[in-house]
N, C-alpha and C positions, 0 to 999 in steps of 0.2 A: 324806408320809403324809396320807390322806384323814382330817379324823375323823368319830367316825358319827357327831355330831352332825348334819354337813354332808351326810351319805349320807341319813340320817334327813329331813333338810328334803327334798330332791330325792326322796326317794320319798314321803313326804306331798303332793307336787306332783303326782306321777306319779299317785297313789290320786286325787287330790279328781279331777284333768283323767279321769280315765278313769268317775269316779263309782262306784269302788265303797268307799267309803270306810265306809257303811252296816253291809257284810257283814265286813269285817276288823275284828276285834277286837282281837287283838296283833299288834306286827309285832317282828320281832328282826333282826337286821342282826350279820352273823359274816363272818370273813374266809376266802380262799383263796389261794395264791400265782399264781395263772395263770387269765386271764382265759376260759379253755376250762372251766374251774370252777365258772364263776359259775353257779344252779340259782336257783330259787325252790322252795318246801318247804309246802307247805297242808297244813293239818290242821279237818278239822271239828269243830267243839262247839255243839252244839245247830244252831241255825240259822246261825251266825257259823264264819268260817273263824280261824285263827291262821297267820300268815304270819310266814316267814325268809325272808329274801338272803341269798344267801352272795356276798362280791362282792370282786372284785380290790383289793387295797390300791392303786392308783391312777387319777390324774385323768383317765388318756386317752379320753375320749367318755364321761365319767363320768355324763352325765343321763341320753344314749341308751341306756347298761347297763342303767342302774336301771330305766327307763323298761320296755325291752322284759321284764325281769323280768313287770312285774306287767300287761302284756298278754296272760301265760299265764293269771293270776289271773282278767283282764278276761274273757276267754274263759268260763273252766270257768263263772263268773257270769252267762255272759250266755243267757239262754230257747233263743234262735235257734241257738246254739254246738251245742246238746243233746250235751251233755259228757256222758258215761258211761264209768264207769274199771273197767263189767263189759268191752268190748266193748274194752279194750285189750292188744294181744297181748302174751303172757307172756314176762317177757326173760330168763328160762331157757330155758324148751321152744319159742320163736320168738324168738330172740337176734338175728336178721337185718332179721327186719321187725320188731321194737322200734326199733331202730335206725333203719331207712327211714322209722318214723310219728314219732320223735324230730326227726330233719331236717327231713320234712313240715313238722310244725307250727313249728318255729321260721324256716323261710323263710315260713311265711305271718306269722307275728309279724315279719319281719327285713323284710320289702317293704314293711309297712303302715309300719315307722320311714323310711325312706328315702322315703313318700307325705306322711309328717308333716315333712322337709324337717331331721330330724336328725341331724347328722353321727354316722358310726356305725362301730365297729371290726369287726361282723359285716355289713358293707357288702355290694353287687350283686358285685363282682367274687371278692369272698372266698366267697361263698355257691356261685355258680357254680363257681370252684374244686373246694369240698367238693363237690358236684352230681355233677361230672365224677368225682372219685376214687370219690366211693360206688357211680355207678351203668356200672361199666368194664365188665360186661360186652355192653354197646350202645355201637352208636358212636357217634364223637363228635361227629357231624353230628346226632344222634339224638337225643343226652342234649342240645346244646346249644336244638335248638327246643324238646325239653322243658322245657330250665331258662324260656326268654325266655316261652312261654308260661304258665308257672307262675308267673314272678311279680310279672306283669300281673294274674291274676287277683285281685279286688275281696274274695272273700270264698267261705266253704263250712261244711259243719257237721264234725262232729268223724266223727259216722258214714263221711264221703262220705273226711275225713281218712284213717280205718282202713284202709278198702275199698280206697283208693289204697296205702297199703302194703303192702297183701296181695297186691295185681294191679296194678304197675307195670307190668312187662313187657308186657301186654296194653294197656295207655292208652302207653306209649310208641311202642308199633307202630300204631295207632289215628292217635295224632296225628302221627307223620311219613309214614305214608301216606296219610290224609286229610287233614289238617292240619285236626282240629279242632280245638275247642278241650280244652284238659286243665286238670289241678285239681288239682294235687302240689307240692308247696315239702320243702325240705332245711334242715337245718342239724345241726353236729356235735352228739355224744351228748355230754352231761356229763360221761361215765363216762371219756372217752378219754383215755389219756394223753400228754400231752408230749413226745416225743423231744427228744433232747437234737442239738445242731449235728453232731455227732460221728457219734451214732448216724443222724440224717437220710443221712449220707454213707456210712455203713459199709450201707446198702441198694444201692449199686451193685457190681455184682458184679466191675466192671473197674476193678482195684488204676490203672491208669494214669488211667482218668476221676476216684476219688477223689485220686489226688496233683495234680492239674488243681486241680479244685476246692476244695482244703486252700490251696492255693496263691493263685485267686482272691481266696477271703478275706480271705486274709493279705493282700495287694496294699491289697487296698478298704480292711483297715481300716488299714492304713499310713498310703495316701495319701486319706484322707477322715477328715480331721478331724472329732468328733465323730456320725459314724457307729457305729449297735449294731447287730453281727450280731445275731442271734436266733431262737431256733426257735421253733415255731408249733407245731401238730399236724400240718397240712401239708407245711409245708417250713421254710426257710430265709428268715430277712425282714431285711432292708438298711434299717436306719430311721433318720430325721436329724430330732431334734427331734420324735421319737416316731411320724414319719410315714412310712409304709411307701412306698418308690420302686424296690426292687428285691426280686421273691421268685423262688426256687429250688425247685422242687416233686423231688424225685430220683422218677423213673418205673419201673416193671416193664422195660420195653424198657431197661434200664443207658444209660439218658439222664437229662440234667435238663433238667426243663421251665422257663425262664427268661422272666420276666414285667417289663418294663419299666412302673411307674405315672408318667406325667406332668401335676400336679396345678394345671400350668396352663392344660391343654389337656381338663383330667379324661377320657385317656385311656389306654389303654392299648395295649400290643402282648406278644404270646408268641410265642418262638420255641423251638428246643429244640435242646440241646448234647447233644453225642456227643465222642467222642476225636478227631475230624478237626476240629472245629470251631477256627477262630480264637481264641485263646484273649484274644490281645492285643487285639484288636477289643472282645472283650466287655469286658474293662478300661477300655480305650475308650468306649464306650457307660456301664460306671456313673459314671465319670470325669466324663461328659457331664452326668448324670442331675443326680451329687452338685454341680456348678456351679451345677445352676439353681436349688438349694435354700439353698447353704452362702453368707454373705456372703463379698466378693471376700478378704479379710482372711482366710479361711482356708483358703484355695486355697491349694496345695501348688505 
């Protein structure tokens, strides 16, 4: 367990580096069980904001959390941002693009941590991920120049943020047929819930692909010592020493999308399983993964 004292120091780090230490008057620090939870919570009084975290009980990328928290804060504070919470769409009667301007803005907070050289749990390859699931009905040649150019971009205001959620569709046809440049970032709703490993698997419609995949599992965490399955919002995550090296996305198409991370090459590869697929190969392949991470001592 984290305690808030030590959350509390790391985000007094986070305020004084970002400078808005000035406009926050209280800060409260509360917990949630799932790092997809984690919110920041402003309220104004007079001229001074009143700030909560609500923030994962653990250490994994524990600054970069706190950090990009109060980069939302930094924003709504900052002149140039021109933050206005009339001009944001209603997440009842626009539930869809509440959603799209939710991801916007937390890929543009999630690039600027990855520019600040912080290791980070809402990383480039997780963001794209989410990128790809949210924006399915473009392709995937489509959504992917939009993700690389989105989050290169330096900076934009909150207006230009809106506007982009409201007209994706039209800036991502724009930028794959011209290839200019675009001005949109993603990241998951707070709101979203957790799937559980089970129900991750119970979305493929073919009973033979989930007894496949029940099976994989089972295999991995046999033979990989100290390996934790674990679900995500996305998918399925293979983690050894907290560090993510195999994910499972289960697809519409009754496939999984399987995603190899290699963290010493900081690269990656995705491929995608169906019922024909090799099964023992892929065994093979995490077998591989979990060597290069696991010392020789607990090799099976």
């Amino acid at each position: 367990m984290v305690y808030v004292k030590d959350k509390r120091h790391i985000a007094q780090t986070a305020i004084d580096e970002l400078k808005i230490g000035s406009a926050i008057k209280n800060l409260a620090i509360t917990h949630t069980e799932s790092p997809w939870r984690e919110r920041l919570i402003i309220e104004r009084e007079e001229q001074h904001l009143n700030a909560e975290i609500v923030i994962w009980d653990d250490e994994l990328f524990l600054p970069a959390r706190i950090y990009r928290l109060f980069l939302f804060a930094a924003d709504v504070l900052d002149p140039s941002f021109r933050y206005d919470p009339a001009i944001t769409p209603d997440k009842h009667t626009e539930s869809t693009i509440r959603t799209r301007h939710n991801h916007i803005w937390g890929l543009y907070v999630d690039s600027r941590i990855e520019k600040l050289g912080m290791e980070s749990f809402y990383d480039r390859t997780l963001r794209k991920n989410l990128f790809f699931d949210l924006e399915r009905k473009v392709s995937r040649k489509e959504a992917e120049t939009a993700f690389d150019t989105l989050w290169e971009k330096a900076s934009f205001s909150y207006p230009e943020l809106v506007d982009h959620a409201r007209n994706l569709d039209t800036l991502l046809r724009k930028s794959f047929d011209e290839g200019s440049p675009l001005i949109v970032k993603t990241v998951p709703d707070t709101d979203l819930t957790v799937r559980s490993v089970a129900e991750h698997i119970e979305q493929l419609t073919s009973q033979a692909l989930q007894k496949r995949t029940h099976e994989l599992l089972s295999c991995a965490a046999y033979n990989c010592k100290g390996v934790t399955v674990a679900p995500s919002y996305f998918g399925i995550l293979f983690m050894y020493q907290r560090k993510v090296f195999i994910e499972l996305v289960p697809l519409k198409s009754n496939t999984l999308s399987f995603t190899i991370f290699d963290a010493s090459s900081d690269a990656y590869e995705t491929h995608v399983i169906d019922e024909s697929t090799d099964m023992l190969a892929i065994r093979k392949v995490i077998q591989l993964m979990y060597n290069k991470l696991a010392p020789p001592s607990e090799h099976i």
